[in-house]
C-alpha positions in Angstrom: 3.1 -31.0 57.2 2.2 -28.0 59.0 4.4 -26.2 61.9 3.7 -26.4 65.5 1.7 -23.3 66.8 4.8 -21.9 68.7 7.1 -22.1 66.4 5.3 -20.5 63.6 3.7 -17.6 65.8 6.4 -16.6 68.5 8.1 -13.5 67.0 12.0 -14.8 66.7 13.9 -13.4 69.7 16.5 -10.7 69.6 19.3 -13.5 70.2 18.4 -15.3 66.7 19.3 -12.4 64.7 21.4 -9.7 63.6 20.3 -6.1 65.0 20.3 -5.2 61.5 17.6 -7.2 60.3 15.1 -6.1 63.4 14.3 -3.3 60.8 12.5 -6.1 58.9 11.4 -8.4 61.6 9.4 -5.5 63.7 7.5 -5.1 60.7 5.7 -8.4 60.4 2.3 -8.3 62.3 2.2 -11.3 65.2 0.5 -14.2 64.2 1.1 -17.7 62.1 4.3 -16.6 60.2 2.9 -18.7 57.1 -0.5 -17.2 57.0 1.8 -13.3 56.8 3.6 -15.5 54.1 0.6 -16.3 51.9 -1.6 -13.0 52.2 1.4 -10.4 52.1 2.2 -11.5 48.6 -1.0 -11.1 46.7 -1.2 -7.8 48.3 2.3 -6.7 47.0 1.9 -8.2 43.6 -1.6 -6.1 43.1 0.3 -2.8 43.9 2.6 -3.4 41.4 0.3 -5.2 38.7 -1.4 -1.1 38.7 2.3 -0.3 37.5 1.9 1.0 33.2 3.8 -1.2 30.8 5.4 2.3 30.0 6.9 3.2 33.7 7.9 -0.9 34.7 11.9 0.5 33.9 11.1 3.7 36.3 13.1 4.8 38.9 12.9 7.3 41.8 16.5 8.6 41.6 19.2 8.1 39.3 21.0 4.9 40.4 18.5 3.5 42.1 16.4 0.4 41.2 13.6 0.7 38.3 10.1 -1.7 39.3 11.1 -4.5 37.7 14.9 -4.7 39.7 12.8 -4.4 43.0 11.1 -7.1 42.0 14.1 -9.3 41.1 16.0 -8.1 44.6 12.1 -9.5 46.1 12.6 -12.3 44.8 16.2 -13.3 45.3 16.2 -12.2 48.7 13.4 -14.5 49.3 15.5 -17.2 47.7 18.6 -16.0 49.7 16.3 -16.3 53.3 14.7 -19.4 52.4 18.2 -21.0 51.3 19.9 -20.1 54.4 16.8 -21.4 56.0 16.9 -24.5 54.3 20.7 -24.7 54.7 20.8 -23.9 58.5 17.5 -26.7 59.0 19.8 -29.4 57.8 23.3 -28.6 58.5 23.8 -25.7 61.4 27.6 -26.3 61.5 28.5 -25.1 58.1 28.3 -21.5 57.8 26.8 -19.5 54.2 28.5 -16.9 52.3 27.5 -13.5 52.6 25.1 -12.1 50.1 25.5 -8.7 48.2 22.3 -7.4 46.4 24.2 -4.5 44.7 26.0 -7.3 42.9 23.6 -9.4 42.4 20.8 -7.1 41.2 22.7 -5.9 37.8 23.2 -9.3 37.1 20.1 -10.6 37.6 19.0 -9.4 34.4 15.5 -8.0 35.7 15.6 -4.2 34.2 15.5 -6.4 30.8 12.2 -8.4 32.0 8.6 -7.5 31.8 7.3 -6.9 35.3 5.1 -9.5 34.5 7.1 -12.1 34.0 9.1 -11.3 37.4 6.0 -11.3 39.6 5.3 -14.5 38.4 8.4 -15.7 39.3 8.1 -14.3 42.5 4.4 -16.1 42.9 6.5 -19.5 42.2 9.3 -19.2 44.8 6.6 -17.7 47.4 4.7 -21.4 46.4 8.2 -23.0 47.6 9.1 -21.0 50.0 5.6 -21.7 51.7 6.0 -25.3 51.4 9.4 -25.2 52.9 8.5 -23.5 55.8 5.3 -25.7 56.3 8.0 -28.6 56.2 9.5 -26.9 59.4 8.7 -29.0 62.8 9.3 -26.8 66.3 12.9 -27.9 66.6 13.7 -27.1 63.4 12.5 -23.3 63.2 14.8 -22.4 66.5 17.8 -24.3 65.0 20.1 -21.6 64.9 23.8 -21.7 62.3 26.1 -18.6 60.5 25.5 -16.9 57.4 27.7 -14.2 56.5 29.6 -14.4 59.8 26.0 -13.8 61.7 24.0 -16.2 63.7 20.6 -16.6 63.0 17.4 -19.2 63.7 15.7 -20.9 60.8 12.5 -19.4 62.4 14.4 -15.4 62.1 14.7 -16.2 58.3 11.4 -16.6 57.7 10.2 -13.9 59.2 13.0 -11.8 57.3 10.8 -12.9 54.3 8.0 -11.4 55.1 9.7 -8.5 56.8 11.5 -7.7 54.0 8.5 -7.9 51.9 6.9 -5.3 53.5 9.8 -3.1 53.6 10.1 -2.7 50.0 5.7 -2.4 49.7 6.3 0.7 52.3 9.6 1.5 49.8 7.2 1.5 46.6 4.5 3.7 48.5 6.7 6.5 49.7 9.3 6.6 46.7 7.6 5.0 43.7 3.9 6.8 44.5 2.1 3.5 44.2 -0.9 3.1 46.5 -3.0 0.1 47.9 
């Protein structure tokens, strides 16, 4: 049930991924992926537990996302990575969609939430996610297929979790004022 040492701690290479998403991937520390998995997240959710019932629909700027849309995009984009993850483990040929948060995140319904709610929606598909990627065996996490016209590795998605995690926790530090 667990992944094989190399697969889960070798940083993906610059050949599984989109340039873009190095922005993300530099960000995770080196180590077992899934152990960055599991402790990232109860740091993140703590930061924005300290977030007042009051402020949970502020935002930074006008037009830009309130707390409890970042935590919907969070989540989503975890299930978005962990889809194509999923997707690309069992069937490389086909290629995925592209994804679009700008349209996804006004209709996701989270500015209408309690921030509450969202982080523990975010605690459950962390729980899956984690479990998927512990399903991974070596082969599996350097299997590489096409999502939105991009190649990636199962093992680069993963990563992009975390990454992207701590993206948005540096986000909510410098442009939402929250602190550790």
């Amino acid at each position: 049930m667990s992944t094989t040492i190399d697969a889960a701690t070798e940083r993906p290479g610059p050949d599984e991924y989109d340039a873009y998403y190095h922005k993300y991937i530099s960000l995770v520390p080196d180590g077992d992926i899934t152990v960055t998995l599991a402790r990232a997240f109860p740091q993140t959710r703590e930061i924005l537990e300290t977030v007042p019932l009051g402020r949970e629909g502020w935002a930074y700027e006008a037009g830009k996302w309130n707390f409890r849309e970042v935590v919907g995009h969070l989540a989503d984009m975890e299930r978005v990575f962990a889809g194509r993850a999923l997707w690309i483990a069992r069937d490389p040929e086909t290629a995925l969609p592209s994804f679009e948060q700008n349209v996804w995140a006004p209709n996701s319904n989270a500015r209408h939430r309690p921030l509450r709610e969202l982080l523990y929606e975010w605690a459950s598909v962390r729980a899956a996610s984690l479990t998927l990627v512990q399903s991974f065996d070596p082969e599996t996490m350097v299997r590489v297929g096409t999502a939105s016209g991009l190649r990636f590795s199962v093992r680069s998605l993963v990563w992009m979790i975390a990454g992207h995690e701590l993206h948005h926790r540096e986000l909510l530090r410098e442009r939402y004022g929250l602190t550790e």
